[in-house]
C-alpha positions as CSV (number, residue, x, y, z in Angstrom):
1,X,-11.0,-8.1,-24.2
2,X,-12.7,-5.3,-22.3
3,X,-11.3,-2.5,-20.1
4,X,-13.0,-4.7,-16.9
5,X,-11.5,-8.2,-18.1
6,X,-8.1,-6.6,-19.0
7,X,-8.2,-4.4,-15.0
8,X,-9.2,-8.1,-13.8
9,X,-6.4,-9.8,-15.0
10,X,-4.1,-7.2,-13.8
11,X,-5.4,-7.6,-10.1
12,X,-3.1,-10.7,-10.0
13,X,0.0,-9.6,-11.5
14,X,1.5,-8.8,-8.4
15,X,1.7,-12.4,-7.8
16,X,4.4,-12.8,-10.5
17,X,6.5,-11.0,-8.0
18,X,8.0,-14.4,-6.2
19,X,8.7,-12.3,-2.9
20,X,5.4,-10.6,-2.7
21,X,4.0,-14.0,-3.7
22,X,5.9,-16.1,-0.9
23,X,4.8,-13.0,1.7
24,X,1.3,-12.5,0.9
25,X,1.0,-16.4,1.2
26,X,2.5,-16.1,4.8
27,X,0.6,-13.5,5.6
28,X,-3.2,-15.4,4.6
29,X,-1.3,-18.1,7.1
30,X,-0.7,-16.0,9.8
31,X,-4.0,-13.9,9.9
32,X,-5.8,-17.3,9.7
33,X,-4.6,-17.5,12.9
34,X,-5.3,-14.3,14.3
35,X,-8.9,-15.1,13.0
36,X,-8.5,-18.6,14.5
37,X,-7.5,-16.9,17.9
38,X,-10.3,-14.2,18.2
39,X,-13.0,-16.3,17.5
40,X,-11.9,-18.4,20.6
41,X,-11.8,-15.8,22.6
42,X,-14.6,-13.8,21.4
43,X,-16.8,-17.0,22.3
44,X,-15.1,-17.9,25.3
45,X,-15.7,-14.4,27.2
46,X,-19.3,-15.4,26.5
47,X,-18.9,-18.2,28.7
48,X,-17.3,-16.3,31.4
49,X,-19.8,-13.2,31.0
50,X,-22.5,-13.2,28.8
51,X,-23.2,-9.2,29.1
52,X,-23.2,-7.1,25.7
53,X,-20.5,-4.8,27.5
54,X,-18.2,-7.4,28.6
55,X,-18.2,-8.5,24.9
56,X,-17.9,-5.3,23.2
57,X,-14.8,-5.0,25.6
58,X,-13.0,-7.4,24.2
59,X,-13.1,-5.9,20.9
60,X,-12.1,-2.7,22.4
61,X,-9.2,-4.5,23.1
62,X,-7.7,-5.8,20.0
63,X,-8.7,-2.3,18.6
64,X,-7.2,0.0,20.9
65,X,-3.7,-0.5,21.0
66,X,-3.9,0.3,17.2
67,X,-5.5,3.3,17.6
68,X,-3.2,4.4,20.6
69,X,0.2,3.1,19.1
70,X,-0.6,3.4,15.1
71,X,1.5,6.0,14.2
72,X,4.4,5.1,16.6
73,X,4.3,2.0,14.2
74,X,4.5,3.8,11.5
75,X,7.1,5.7,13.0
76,X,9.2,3.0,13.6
77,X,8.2,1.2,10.4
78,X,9.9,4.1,8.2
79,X,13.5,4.1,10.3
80,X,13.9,0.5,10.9
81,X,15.0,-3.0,9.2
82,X,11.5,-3.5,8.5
83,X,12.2,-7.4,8.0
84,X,14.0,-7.4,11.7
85,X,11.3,-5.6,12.8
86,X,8.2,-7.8,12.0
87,X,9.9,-10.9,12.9
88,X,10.6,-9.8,16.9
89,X,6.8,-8.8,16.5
90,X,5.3,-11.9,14.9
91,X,7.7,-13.6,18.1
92,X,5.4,-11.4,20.8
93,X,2.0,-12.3,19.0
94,X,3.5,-16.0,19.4
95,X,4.0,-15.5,23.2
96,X,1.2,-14.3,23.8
97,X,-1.1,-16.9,22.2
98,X,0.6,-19.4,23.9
99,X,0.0,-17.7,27.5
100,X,-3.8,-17.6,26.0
101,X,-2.8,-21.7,25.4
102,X,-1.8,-22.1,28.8
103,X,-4.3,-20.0,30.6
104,X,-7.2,-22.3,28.7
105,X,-5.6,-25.7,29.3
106,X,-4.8,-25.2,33.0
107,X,-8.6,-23.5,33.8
108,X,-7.3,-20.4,34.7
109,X,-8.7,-17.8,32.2
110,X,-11.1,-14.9,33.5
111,X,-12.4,-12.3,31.7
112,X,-9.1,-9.3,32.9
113,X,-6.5,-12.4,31.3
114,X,-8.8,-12.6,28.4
115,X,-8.9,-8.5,27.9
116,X,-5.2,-8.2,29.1
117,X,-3.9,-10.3,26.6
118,X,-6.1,-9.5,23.6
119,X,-4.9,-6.0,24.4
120,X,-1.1,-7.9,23.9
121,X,-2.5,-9.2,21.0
122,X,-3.3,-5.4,19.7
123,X,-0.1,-4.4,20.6
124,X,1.4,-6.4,18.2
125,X,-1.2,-6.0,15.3
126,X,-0.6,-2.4,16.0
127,X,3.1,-2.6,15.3
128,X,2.6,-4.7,12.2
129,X,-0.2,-3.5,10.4
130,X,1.8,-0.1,9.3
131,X,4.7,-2.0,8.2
132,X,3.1,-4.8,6.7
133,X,1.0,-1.6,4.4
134,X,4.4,-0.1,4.0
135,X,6.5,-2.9,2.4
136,X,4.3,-2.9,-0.6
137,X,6.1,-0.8,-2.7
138,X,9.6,-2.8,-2.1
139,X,8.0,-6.0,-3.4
140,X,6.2,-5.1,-6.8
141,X,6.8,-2.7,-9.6
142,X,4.8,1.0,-9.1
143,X,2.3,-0.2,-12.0
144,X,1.4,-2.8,-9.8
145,X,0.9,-0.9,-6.1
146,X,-3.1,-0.9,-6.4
147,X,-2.8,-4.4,-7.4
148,X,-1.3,-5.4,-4.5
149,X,-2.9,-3.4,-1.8
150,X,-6.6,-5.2,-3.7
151,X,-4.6,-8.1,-3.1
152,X,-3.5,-8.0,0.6
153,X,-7.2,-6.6,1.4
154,X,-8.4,-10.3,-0.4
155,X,-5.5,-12.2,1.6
156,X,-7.0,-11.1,4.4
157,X,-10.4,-11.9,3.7
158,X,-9.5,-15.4,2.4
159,X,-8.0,-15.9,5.9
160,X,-11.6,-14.4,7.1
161,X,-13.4,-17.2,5.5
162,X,-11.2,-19.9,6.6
163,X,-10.3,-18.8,10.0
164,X,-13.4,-18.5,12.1
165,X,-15.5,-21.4,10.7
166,X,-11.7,-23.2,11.5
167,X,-11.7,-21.4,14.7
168,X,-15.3,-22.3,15.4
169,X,-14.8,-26.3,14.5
170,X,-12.0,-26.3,16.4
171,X,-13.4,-24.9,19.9
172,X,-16.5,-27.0,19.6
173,X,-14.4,-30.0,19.1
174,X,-11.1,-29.8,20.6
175,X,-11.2,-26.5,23.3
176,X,-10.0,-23.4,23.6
177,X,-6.4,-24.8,24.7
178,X,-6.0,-26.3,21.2
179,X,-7.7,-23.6,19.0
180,X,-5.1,-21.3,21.0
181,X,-2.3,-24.2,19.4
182,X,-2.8,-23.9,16.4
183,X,-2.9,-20.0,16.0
184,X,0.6,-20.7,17.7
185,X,1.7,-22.8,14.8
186,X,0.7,-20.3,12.1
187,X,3.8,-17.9,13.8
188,X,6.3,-20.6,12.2
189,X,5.5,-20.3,8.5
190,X,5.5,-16.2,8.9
191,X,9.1,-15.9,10.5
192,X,10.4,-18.6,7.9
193,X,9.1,-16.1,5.4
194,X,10.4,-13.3,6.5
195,X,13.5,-15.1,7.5
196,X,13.9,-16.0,3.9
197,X,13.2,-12.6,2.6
198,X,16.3,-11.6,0.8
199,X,15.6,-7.8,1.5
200,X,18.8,-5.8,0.5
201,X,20.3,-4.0,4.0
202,X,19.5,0.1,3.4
203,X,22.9,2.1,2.6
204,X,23.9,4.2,6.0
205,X,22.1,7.4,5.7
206,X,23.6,10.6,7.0
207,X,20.5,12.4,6.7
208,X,18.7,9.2,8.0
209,X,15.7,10.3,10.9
210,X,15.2,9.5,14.0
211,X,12.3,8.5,16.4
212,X,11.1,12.0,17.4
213,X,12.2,13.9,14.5
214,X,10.6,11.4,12.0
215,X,7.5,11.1,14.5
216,X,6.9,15.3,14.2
217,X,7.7,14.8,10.8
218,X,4.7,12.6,10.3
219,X,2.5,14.7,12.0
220,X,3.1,18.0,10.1
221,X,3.1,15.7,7.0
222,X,-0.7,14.8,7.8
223,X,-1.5,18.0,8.9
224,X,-0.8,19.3,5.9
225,X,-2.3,17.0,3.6
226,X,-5.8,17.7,2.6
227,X,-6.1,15.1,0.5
228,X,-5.4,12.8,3.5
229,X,-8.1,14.9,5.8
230,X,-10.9,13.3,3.4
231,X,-9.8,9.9,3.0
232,X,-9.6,9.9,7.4
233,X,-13.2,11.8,6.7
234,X,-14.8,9.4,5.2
235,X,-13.1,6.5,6.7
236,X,-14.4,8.0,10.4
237,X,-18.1,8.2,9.6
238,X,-18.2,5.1,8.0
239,X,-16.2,2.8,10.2
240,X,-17.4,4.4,13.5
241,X,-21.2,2.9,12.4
242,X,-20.6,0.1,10.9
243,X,-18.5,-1.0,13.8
244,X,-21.8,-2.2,15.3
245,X,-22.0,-5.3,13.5
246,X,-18.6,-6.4,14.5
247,X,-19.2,-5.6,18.1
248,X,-22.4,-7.2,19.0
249,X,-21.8,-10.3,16.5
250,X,-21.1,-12.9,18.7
251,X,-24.5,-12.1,20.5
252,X,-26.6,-11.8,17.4
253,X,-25.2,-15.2,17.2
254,X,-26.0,-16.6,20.7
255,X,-29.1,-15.0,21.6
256,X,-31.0,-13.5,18.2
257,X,-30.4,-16.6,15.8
258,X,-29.7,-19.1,18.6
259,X,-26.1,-20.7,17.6
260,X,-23.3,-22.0,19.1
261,X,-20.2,-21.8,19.2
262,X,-19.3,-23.2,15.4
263,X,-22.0,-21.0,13.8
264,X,-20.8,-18.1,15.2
265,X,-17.2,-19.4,13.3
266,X,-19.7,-20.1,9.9
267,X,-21.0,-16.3,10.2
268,X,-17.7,-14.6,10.7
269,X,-16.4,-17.0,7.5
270,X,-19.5,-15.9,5.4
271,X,-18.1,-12.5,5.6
272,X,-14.8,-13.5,4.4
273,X,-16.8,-15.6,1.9
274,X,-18.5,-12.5,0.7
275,X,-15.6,-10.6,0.8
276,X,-14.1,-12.7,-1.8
277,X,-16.3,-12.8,-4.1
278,X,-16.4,-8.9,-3.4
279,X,-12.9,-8.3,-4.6
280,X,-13.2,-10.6,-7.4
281,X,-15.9,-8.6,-9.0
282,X,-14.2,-5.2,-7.9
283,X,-12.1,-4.8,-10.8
284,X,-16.0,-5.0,-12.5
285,X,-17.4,-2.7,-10.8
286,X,-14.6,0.0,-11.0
287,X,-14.9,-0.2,-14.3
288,X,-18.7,1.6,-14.0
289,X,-18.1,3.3,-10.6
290,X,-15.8,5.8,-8.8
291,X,-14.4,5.4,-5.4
292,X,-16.8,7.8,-4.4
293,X,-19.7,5.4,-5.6
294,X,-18.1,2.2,-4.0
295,X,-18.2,3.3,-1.4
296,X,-21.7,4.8,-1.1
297,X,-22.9,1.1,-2.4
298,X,-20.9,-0.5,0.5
299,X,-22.5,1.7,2.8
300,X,-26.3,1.0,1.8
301,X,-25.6,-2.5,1.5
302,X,-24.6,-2.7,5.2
303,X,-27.0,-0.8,6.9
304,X,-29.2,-2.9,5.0
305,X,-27.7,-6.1,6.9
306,X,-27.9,-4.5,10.3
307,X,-31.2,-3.8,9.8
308,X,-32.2,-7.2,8.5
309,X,-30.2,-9.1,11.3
310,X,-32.0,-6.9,13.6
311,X,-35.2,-9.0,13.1
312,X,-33.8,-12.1,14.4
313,X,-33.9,-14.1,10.6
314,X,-33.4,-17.6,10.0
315,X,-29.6,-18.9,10.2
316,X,-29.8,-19.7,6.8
317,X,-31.1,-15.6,5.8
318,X,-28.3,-14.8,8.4
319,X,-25.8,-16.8,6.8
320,X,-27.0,-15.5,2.8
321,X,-26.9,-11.4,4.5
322,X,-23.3,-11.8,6.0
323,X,-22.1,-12.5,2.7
324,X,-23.4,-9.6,0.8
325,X,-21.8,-7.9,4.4
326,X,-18.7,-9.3,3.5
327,X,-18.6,-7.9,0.1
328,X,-19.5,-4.7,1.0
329,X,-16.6,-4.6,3.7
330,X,-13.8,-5.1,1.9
331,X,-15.0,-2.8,-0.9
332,X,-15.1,-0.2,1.8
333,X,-11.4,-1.6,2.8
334,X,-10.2,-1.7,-0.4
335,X,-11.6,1.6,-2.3
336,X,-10.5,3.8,1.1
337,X,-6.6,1.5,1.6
338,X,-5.8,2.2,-2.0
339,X,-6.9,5.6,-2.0
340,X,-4.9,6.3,1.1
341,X,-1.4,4.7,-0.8
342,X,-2.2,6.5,-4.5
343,X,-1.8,10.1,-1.9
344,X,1.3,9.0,-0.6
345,X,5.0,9.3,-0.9
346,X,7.3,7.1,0.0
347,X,9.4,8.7,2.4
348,X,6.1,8.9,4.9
349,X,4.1,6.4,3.8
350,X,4.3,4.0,7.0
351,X,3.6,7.0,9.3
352,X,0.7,8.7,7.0
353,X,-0.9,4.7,6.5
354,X,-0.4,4.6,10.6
355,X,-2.6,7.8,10.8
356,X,-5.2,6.3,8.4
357,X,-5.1,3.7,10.9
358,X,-5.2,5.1,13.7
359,X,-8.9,6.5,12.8
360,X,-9.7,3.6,11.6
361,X,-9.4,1.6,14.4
362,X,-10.4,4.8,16.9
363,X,-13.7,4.3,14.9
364,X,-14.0,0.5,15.7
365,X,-12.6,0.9,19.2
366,X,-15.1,3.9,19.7
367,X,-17.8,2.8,18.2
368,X,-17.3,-1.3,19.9
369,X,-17.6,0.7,23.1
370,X,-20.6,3.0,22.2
371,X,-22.6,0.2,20.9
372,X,-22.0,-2.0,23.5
373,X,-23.5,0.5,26.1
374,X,-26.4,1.3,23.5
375,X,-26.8,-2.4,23.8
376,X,-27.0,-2.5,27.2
377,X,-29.3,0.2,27.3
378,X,-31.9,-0.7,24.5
379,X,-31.2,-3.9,23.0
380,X,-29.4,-5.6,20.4
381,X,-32.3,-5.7,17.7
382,X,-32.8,-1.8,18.4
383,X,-29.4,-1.2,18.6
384,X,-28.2,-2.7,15.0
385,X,-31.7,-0.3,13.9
386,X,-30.3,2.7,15.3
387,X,-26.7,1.7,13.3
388,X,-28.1,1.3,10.5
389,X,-29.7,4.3,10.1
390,X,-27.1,6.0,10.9
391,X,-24.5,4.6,8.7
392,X,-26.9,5.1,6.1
393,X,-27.3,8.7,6.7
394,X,-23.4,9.6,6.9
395,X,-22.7,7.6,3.9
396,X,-25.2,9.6,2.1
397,X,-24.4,12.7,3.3
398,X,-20.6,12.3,3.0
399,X,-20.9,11.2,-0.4
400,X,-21.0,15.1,-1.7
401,X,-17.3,15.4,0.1
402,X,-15.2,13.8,-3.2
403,X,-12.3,11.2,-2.3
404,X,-8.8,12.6,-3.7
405,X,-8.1,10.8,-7.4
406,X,-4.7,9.9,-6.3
407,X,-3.2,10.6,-10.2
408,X,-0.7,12.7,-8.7
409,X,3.4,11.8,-9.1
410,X,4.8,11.5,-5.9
411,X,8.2,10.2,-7.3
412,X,11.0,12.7,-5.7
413,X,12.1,15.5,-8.4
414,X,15.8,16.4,-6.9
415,X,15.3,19.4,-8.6
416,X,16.6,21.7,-6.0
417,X,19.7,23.0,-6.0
418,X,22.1,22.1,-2.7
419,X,21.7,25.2,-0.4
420,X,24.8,27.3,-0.5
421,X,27.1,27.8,2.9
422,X,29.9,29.5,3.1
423,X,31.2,26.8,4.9
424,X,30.0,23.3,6.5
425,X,26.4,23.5,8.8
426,X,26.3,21.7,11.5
427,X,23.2,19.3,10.6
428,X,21.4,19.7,13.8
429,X,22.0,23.7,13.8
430,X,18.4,25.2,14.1
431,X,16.1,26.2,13.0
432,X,16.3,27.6,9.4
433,X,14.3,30.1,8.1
434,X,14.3,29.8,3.9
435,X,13.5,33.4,2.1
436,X,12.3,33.4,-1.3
437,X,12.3,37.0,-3.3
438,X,9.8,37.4,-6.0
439,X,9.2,40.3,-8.7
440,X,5.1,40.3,-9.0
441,X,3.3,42.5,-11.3
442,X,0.5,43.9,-9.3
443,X,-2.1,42.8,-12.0
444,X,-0.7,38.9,-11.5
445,X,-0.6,39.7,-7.5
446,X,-3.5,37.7,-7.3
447,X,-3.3,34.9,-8.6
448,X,0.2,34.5,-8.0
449,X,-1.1,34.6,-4.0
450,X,-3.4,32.2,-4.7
451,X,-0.9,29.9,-6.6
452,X,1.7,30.3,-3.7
453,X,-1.0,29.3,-0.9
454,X,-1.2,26.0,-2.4
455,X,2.4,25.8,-2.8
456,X,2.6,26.4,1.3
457,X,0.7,23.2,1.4
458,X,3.4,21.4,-0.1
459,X,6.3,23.1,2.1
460,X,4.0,22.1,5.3
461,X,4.0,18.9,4.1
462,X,7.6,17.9,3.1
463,X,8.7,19.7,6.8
464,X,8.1,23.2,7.2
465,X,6.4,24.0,10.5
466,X,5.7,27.8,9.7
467,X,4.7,29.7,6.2
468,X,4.1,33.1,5.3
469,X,4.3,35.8,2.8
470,X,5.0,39.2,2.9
471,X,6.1,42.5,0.9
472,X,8.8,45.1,0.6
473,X,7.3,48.6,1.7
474,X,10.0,49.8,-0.1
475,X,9.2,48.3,-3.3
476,X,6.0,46.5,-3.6
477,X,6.8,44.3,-6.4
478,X,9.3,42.5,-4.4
479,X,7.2,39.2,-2.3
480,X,9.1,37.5,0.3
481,X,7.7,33.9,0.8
482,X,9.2,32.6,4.0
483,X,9.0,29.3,5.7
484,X,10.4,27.6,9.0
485,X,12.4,24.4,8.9
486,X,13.5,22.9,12.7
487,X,17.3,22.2,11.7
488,X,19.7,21.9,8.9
489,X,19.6,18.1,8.2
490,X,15.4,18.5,8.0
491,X,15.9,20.8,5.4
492,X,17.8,19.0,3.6
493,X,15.5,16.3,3.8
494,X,12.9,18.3,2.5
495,X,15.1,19.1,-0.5
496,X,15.1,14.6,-1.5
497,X,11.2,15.0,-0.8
498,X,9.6,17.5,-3.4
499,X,7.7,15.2,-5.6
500,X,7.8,15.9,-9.7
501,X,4.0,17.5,-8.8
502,X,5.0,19.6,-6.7
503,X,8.0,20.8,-9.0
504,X,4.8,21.2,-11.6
505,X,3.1,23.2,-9.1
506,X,6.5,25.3,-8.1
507,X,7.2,26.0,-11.8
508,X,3.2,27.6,-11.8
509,X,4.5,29.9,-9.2
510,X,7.6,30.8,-10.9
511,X,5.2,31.7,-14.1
512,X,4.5,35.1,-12.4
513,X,8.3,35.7,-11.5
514,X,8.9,38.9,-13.5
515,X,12.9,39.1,-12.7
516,X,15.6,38.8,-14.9
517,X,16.9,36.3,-13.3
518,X,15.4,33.4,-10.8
519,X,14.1,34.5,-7.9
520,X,16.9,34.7,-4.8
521,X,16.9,32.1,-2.4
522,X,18.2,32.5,1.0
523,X,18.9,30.3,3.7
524,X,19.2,32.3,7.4
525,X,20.3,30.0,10.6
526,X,19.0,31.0,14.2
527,X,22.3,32.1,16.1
528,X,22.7,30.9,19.8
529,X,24.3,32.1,22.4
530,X,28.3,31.7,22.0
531,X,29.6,28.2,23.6
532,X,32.1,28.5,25.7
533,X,35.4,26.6,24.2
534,X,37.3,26.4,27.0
535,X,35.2,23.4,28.1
């Protein structure tokens, strides 16, 4: 069997996981729905207003929230019951589809309840979508990670196929009122799931973190992380121009190919269509091409759509280009998403997937907006031109700027040594200043220098919000690397999150360490004033 058949067949071995299984089934359910439920009301503000901004707004909508409240999710995603935490979700999306239901059946919609509750609607995918990303690594064996994440990208593009040429049969022959039903009903089968998830309660934590501390936490995490900075790169340029086809779609199929309100439903499921067959022939083409290279491909092959749907084509043309579209999506989806989870460790991954999506959907929500206007302003036809060239441009531009490999192992080390006190720190005592004394040759000066700047990566990352290095005038052999930690408990937090490569990369530095003995670690606590104990 060759490398490609044998990677093939591997794709679906997460499904011998019956939890991930029963979940990723759900999931397919519910997004059907989603897909079910924007399609309605994609079509239906074209009834109420028929301008390219007051469309492109209601994309905005569903994208915004995401980008606003991403990494809150993610926040969130890392310190709670995860399981308890979907389900109350999934139970917000439910009410407010059924306000949409209501809204539609009593003649009451307008274009503000249409935006207000789409924006609802973000709200909750914005919660989710972190969480959802997160869980992955709780339901299948590590081998089987990229597996899964190429599987939860195809879920959702099976429920792309099915949901909008559902959505669209369903509003041409039953309403808006009933399409808005049935997304309703899709809630059930996704809180029985989770309901019957038999997720083991976390042990209490004392060194557990909470909302504010775990949100900075996050933050200095993807500050630090370069590899992160050119998966968000990449994702940016790519997302923020090929968000044109998604924004002006409903007109191109109104007013360019001339269809109604179930075509528009059999466009949207050619691009899940496509994006089927896309991740079925993945594993194929990875075995040839990089990430780098998928993603170049997925680029060309969309401006190419843009530009050909720009020229008004027959349906059928349109119908045969939004399947090659599709493909090229959710290799895009899939070669950035898995790429963004082989960078990641555990103990931030909901947070550092929340920033990924945060740009992601600042780059649809952005570029929804811009294109609308540009629409406005020039035209649709002239407008999907003026994307396409563009996307083309960045993806072949950006190609030079490598994605990160991801080979990396980001399982925890535990092989520092508990601080010594000479007697119990309070855990919220701050902040901490840790001292590291070094004995450097001045021949191996620099490239021990060099070697510890990329260690002060790592410290940044795993909690340190200040690095430096210095010397000893007294004695120039003697290097002092220093670095700021905001309390007790966060350092010892960042003790459990030193990954075995960044022990690899620690025992480099330690290479040039010319002491007899290991170099002397000490831990200095800010003092306060003195509290007043009579109180």
């Amino acid at each position: 069997m060759s490398a490609a058949a044998v990677e093939a067949t591997g794709s679906f071995a997460p499904l011998r996981q019956k939890v991930f299984a029963v979940l990723w089934a759900a999931t397919i359910i519910g997004n059907t729905g989603s897909f079910i439920r924007d399609v309605a009301s994609s079509w239906l503000v074209t009834d109420l207003s028929a301008t390219p901004a007051a469309v492109s707004l209601v994309q905005a909508a569903a994208t915004l929230p995401i980008f606003l409240l991403a990494i809150p999710a993610g926040v969130l995603s890392d310190i709670l019951d995860r399981r308890k935490f979907l389900i109350a979700v999934q139970l917000l999306l439910a009410a407010a589809s059924l306000c949409l239901l209501f809204l539609s059946a009593t003649g009451l919609q307008s274009v503000t309840s249409l935006v207000a509750l789409t924006f609802v609607g973000g709200i909750g995918a914005a919660l989710v979508a972190p969480t959802w990303q997160a869980i992955v690594p709780e339901l299948v064996p590590r081998q089987d990670v990229k597996g899964a994440v190429a599987l939860n990208s195809l879920g959702i593009n099976i429920s792309r196929a099915i949901g909008p040429a559902l959505g669209g049969m369903l509003l041409a022959w039953f309403g808006a009122a009933v399409t808005y039903g049935v997304d309703v009903i899709t809630y059930v089968f996704v809180v029985a799931a989770l309901l019957w998830w038999p997720r083991e309660t976390p042990e209490d934590d004392v060194l557990a973190e909470r909302f504010f501390g775990a949100f900075r936490a996050g933050l200095r995490y993807a500050r630090a992380s370069r590899e992160l900075h050119v998966v968000l790169l990449r994702a940016a340029m790519f997302f923020a121009f090929a968000s044109a086809i998604w924004a002006l779609l409903p007109l191109i199929a109104r007013a360019l190919l001339g269809g109604g309100a179930s075509f528009y439903g059999i466009l949207l499921g050619a691009v899940g269509a496509g994006a089927i067959g896309g991740a079925l022939v993945m594993p194929r083409l990875r075995a040839h091409l990089d990430a780098d290279g998928l993603l170049l491909i997925s680029a060309v092959l969309t401006a190419a759509v843009m530009a050909l749907l720009s020229f008004a084509p027959p349906q059928w043309a349109a119908f045969g280009a939004l399947l090659v579209c599709g493909a090229a999506w959710i290799t895009a989806l899939t070669t950035l998403n898995s790429t963004a989870q082989s960078i990641l460790p555990n103990w931030v991954r909901g947070r550092s997937l929340a920033v990924y999506l945060t740009v992601f959907n600042g780059a649809m929500t952005g570029g929804s907006l811009i294109w609308g206007a540009v629409a406005e302003a020039i035209g649709v036809p002239l407008t999907l031109l003026v994307s396409a060239g563009g996307l083309l441009f960045v993806g072949l531009a950006f190609h030079a700027v490598k994605l990160p490999k991801g080979e990396a192992d980001l399982i925890a080390s535990n092989h520092w040594p508990e601080p010594l006190a000479q007697e119990p720190v309070e855990r919220d005592r701050g902040p901490v200043m840790v001292l590291i004394e070094y004995t450097i040759d001045r021949r191996d000066r620099p490239d021990f220098l060099k070697m510890l700047t990329r260690l002060s990566h790592e410290r940044r990352r795993d909690g340190a919000y200040g690095w430096g290095v210095t010397e000893d005038a007294a004695e120039p052999a003697r290097i002092v690397e220093w670095f700021m930690v905001e309390s007790w408990a966060e350092h010892l937090r960042q003790h459990r999150r030193v990954s075995k490569a960044d022990a690899d990369t620690q025992q480099e530095v330690l290479r040039y360490h010319r002491g007899q003995e290991a170099p002397v670690v000490r831990h200095l606590l800010a003092i306060g004033p003195p509290r007043d104990k009579s109180r």
